[in-house]
C-alpha positions in Angstrom: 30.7 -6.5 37.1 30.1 -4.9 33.4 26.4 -5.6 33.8 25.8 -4.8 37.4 27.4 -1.2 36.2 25.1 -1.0 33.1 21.8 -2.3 35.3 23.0 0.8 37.6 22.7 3.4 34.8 19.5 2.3 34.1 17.8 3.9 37.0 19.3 7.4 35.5 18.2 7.2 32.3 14.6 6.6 33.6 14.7 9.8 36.2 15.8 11.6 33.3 13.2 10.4 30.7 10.3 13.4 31.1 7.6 11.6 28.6 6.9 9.5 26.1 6.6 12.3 23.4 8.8 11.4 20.1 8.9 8.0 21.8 9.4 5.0 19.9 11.6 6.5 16.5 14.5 4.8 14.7 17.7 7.2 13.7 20.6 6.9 12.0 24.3 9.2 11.2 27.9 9.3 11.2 30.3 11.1 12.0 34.3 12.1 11.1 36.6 12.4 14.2 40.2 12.9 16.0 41.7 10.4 17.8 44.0 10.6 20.8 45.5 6.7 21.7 48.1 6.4 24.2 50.8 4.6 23.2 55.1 5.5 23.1 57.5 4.2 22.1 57.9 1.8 25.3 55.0 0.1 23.7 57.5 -2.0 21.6 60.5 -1.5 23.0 62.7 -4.8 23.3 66.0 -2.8 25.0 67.2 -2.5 21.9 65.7 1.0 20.8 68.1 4.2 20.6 65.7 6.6 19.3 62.2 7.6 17.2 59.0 9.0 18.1 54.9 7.9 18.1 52.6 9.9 15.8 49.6 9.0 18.3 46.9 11.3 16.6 44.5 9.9 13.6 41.2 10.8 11.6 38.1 7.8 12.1 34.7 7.9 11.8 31.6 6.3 12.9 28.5 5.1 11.5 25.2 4.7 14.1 21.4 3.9 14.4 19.6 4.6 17.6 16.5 3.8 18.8 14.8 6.5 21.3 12.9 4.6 24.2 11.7 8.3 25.4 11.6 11.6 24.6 15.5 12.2 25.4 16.8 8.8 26.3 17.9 6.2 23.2 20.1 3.6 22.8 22.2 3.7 20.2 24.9 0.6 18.0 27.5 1.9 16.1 30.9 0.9 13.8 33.5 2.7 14.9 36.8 3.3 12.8 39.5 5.2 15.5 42.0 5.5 12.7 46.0 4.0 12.9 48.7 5.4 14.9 52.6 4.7 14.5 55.8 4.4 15.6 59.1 4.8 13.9 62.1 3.8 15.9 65.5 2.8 15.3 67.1 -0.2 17.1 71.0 -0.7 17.7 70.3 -4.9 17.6 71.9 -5.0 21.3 69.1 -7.4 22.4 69.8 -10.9 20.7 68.2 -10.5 17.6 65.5 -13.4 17.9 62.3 -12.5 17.1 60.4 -10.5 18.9 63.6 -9.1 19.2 64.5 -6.5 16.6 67.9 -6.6 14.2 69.8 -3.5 13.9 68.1 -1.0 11.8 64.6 0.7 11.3 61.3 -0.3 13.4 58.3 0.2 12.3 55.3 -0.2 13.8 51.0 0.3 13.3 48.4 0.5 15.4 44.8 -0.3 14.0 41.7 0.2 16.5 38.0 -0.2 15.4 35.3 -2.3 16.3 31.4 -2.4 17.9 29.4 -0.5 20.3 26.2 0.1 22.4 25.5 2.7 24.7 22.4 4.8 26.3 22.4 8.0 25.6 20.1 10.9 27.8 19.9 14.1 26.6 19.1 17.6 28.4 17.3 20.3 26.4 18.4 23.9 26.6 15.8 25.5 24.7 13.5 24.0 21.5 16.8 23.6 19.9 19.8 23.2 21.7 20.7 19.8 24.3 23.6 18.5 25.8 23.9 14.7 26.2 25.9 12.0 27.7 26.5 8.4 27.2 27.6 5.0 28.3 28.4 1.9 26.9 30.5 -0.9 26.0 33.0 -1.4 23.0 33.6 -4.8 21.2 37.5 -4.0 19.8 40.2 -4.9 18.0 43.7 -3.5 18.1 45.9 -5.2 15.3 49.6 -4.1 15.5 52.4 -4.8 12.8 55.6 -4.3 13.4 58.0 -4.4 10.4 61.8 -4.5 11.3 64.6 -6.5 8.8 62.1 -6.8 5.7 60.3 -8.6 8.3 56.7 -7.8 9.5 54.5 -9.4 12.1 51.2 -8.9 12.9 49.5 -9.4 16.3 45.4 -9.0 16.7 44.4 -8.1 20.4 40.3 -8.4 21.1 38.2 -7.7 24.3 35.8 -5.6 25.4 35.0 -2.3 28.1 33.6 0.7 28.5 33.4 3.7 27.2 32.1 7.1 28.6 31.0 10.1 26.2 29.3 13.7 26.4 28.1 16.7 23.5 25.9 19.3 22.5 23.7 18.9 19.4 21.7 21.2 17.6 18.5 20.1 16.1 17.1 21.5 12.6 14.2 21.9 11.0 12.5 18.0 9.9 14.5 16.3 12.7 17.7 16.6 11.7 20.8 17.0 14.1 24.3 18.4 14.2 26.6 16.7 17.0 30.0 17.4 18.4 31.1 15.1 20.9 34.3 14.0 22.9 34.5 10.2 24.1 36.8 8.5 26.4 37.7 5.0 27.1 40.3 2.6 28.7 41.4 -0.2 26.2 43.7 -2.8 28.1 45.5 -0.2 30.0 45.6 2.2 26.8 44.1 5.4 27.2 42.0 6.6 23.8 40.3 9.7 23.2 38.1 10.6 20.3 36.6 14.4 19.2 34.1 14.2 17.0 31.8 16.0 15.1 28.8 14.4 13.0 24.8 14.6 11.7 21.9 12.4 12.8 18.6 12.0 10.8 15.4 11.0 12.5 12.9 8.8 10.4 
């Protein structure tokens, strides 16, 4: 299904590559974001949990090369960092308190989400400067979530992958340099993530 999608896009990309100029270059940039993840504190509720509240904003960052197969369509691999999120709850230790189940007291819980990508990326000029772009890919992740309740803390690490949707603007300098700002969106096992970011791009 995930490749019969990405063979679909391909057909775009090409209707919106208008030459060969610029072809054929390697580039490479980060850049520092804010992250949106989708979680509450029903993500670790046992039954036991009488009150507390989800921080579910964070800093991340990226770090990307690209590859431009035409004038303004590339493919692009990155790292991505989205940052941690948490939870701080307390629990009244009215679900038998057998792990997973919590013992009366304080909860505590992390939420770590990074991983791989690689998208294609088309971009529209508006001017010799000035383009807005859009992107599609796929995101190799990991979510690891520890939960500390009793002195106790347990860790679980939840991998998979899917996809991931993004558009910006970028503005390009003098010598090939760019500024980006960009919002991305993705789905990750039912949790909704969104990242803002804003970032550079050197061509070489």
């Amino acid at each position: 299904m995930k490749l019969r999608h990405a063979l679909l896009f391909l057909p775009v990309l090409l209707i919106l590559a208008p030459g060969r100029a610029e072809a054929g270059k390697f580039y490479l940039g980060g850049s520092v974001s804010q992250s949106s993840v989708d979680i509450s504190l029903s993500d670790i509720d046992d039954g036991s949990i009488t009150s507390g509240s989800a921080d579910n904003t964070d800093k991340g960052w990226k770090g990307f090369v690209g590859f431009r197969l035409f004038k303004f369509v590339a493919i692009e691999a990155d790292k991505i960092d989205v940052g941690e999120v948490s939870i701080s709850a307390v629990s009244d230790g009215s679900v038998l308190p057998i792990p997973p189940n919590f013992a009366a007291g304080d909860v505590a819980a992390t939420i770590d989400l990074d991983g791989y990508r690689l998208s294609a990326l088309a971009a529209l000029p508006i001017g010799k400067r000035f383009s807005v772009f859009a992107r599609f890919g796929y995101f190799e992740w990991d979510i690891v979530t520890s939960v500390t309740n009793d002195g106790v803390t347990t860790t679980d690490v939840a991998s998979d992958t899917d996809e991931f949707y993004g558009a910006g603007v970028a503005w390009k300098f003098k010598g090939g340099t760019s500024l980006r700002v960009e919002y991305e969106t993705m789905t990750l096992d039912s949790t909704d993530v969104d990242i803002a970011s804003v970032g550079l791009a050197f061509g070489f």
